[in-house]
N, C-alpha and C positions, 0 to 999 in steps of 0.2 A: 420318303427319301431319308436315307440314314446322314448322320453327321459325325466324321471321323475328326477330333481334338486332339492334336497333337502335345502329349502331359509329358514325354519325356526325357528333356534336356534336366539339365545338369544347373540352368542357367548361373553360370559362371560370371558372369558381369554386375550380380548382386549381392556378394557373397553375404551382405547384412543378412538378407532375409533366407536366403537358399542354403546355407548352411544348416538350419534346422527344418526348413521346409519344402516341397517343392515348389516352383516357380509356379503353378497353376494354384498355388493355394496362398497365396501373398496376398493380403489383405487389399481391398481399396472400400473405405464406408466401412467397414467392419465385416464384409465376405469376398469371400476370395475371388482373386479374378476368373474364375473357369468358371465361376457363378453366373458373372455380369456375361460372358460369350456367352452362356447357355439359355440367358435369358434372353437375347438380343434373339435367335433364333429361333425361342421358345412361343415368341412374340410373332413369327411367321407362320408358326404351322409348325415346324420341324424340331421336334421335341425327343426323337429318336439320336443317341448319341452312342456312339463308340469311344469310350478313352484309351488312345496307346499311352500306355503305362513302360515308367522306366525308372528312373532318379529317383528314389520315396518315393514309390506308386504305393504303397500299403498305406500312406497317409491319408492317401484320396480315399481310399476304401474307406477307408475308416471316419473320413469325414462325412459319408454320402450314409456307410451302415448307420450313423448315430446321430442322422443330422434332425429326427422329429425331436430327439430327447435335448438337441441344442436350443432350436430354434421355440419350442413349447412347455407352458405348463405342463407338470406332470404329476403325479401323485406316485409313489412307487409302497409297496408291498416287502417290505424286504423276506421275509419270512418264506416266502412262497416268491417271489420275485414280480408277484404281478404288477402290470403298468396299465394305468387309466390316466391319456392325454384329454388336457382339458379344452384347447383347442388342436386346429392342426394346420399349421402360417408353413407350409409345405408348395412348394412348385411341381408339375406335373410332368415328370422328366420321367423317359424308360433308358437307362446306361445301363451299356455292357461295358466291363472293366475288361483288359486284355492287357496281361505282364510281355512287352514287344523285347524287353533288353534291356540292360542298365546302358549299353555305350553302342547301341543302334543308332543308323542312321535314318535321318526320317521318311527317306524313303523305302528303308529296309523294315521299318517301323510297319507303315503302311501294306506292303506284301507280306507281311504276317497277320494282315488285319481280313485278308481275303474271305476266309472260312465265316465271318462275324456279318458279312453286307451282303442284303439280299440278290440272287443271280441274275443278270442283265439291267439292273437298274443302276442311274447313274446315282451317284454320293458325293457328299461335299465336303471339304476338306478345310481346316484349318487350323491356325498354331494355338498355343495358349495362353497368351499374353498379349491379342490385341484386339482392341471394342471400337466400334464406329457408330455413326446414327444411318446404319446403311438397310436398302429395301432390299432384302435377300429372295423375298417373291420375284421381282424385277431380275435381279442377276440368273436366277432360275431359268426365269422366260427368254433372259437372254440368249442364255445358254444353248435351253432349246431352238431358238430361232437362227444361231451362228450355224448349230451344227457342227461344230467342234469336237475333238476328244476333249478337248478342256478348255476353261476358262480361269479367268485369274480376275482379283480388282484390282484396280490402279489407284492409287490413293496420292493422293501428296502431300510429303512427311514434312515436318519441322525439321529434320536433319537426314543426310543423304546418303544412303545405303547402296545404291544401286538403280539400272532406273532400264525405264520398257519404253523401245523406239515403236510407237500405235500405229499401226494404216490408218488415217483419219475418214476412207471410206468402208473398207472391210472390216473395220474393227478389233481387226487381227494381229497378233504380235509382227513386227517386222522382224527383229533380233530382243536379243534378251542378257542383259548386264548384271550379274547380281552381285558385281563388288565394284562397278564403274563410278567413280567418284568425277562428276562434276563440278569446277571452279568457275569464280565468276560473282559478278553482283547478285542478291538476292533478286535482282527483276531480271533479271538474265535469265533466272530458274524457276519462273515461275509457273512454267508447262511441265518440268520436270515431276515423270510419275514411278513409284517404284508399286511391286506386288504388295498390295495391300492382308494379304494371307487369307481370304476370304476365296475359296476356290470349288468347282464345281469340274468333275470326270465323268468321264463314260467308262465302263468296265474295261473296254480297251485299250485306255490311255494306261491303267494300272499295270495289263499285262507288258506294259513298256517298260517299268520299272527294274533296271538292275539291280543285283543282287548289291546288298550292302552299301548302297548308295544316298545320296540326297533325292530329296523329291522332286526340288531346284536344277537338277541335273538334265531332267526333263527335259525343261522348256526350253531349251535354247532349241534341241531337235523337233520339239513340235511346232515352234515358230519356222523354225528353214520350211519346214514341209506344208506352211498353211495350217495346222490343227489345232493351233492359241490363240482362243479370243480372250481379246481382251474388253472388260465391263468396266466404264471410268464412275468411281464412285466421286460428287463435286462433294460433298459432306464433308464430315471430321472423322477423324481418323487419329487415335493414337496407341503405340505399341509401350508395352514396359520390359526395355531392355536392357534396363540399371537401376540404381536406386531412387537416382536423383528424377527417373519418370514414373516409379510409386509414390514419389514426395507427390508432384505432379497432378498425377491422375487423383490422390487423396483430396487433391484440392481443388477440381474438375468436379468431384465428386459433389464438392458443397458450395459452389459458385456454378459449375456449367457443367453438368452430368448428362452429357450434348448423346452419348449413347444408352441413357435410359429412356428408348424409343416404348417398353413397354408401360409406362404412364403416360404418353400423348396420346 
């Protein structure tokens, strides 16, 4: 099963770092975060990745083209240009790069991604700026088992974006808020769950996709109709959607690196 990363926002909310880089390549420990989502993944099985590219998409290229000569000794030959790596501290990733638009929307992003994901199998989706300690085999099976066009995680955020009313027996989206802001004492919101960005489609839910739209636009119509499940992730969960949540995750990084599931 392929895994489509969403690389191509602008992300506007940090201009510290996305002014000269894109958001998927913002450091956390010293590599970038589209590294740590890749590896969280990489660490299930599904190591097959699609990046919609947009904002610096050349940058990624560019990082992935020259990432043995970053990350290894190397001997180089200048003369002739030859290279003899003396080790190779390389992760075992297959990406396809795919340029979607510089000012696509992501789910306009995704309908250009069609040609790239194998024919009748379902794909899984997600953004590129958020890591969890989450069992992505489980969300799979779950998926399989709802029988859903889709599925989404539920996460519960340190600060509150929007949020998913669950069927507590169908597991199923009831409605779907993704700018509903709730007020209130913090134990007041403590069942409060918004889309964690970790999502799983069947080829059908894509052909749902409008033109030039959000991917987010979706789900409210496949909630009315029964076809959003939802997978409640109980773990951690956190997204970098400004600066002050790369200070954060930096420092997560070297106290509680709660989604480097691949050294447990």
């Amino acid at each position: 099963m392929k895994t489509i990363i969403l690389c191509g926002g602008t992300g506007t909310r940090m201009k510290e770092e996305t002014e000269f880089k894109p958001k998927p390549l913002v450091e956390v420990g010293g590599k970038p975060i589209l590294w740590h989502i890749m590896k969280i993944y990489a660490h299930h099985g599904f190591n097959d990745f699609v990046l919609a590219l947009g904002y610096k998409g050349s940058m990624i290229k560019e990082y992935f083209l020259n990432w043995r000569s970053l990350l290894n000794d190397f001997t180089l030959h200048t003369k002739n240009n030859d290279l003899i790596f003396h080790n190779n501290d390389c992760d075992d990733f297959k990406i396809t790069f795919a340029e979607t638009g510089l000012n696509s929307l992501t789910g306009e992003r995704i309908r250009q991604l069609r040609k790239h994901l194998n024919p009748g199998e379902d794909v899984m989706i997600t953004y590129g700026d958020g890591v969890a300690d989450i069992n992505l085999q489980e969300l799979v099976d779950f998926h399989k088992k709802q029988n859903t066009l889709a599925t989404i995680t539920a996460v519960r955020p340190a600060s509150r974006f929007g949020f998913l009313n669950i069927h507590p027996d169908t597991k199923k989206a009831v409605d779907f808020f993704q700018h509903k802001v709730t007020r209130g004492a913090e134990e007041e919101r403590g069942n409060d769950f918004i889309n964690g960005g970790f999502m799983v489609f069947k080829p059908e839910a894509l052909d749902l996709i409008a033109e030039g739209t959000m991917i987010e636009s979706l789900f409210p119509m496949l909630a009315e109709k029964g076809e959003l499940s939802v997978y409640t992730h109980q773990g951690k969960w956190k997204c970098m959607d400004t600066y002050k949540e790369v200070e954060e995750l930096n420092e997560n990084w070297h106290k509680d690196p709660f989604w480097k599931i691949w050294q447990n």
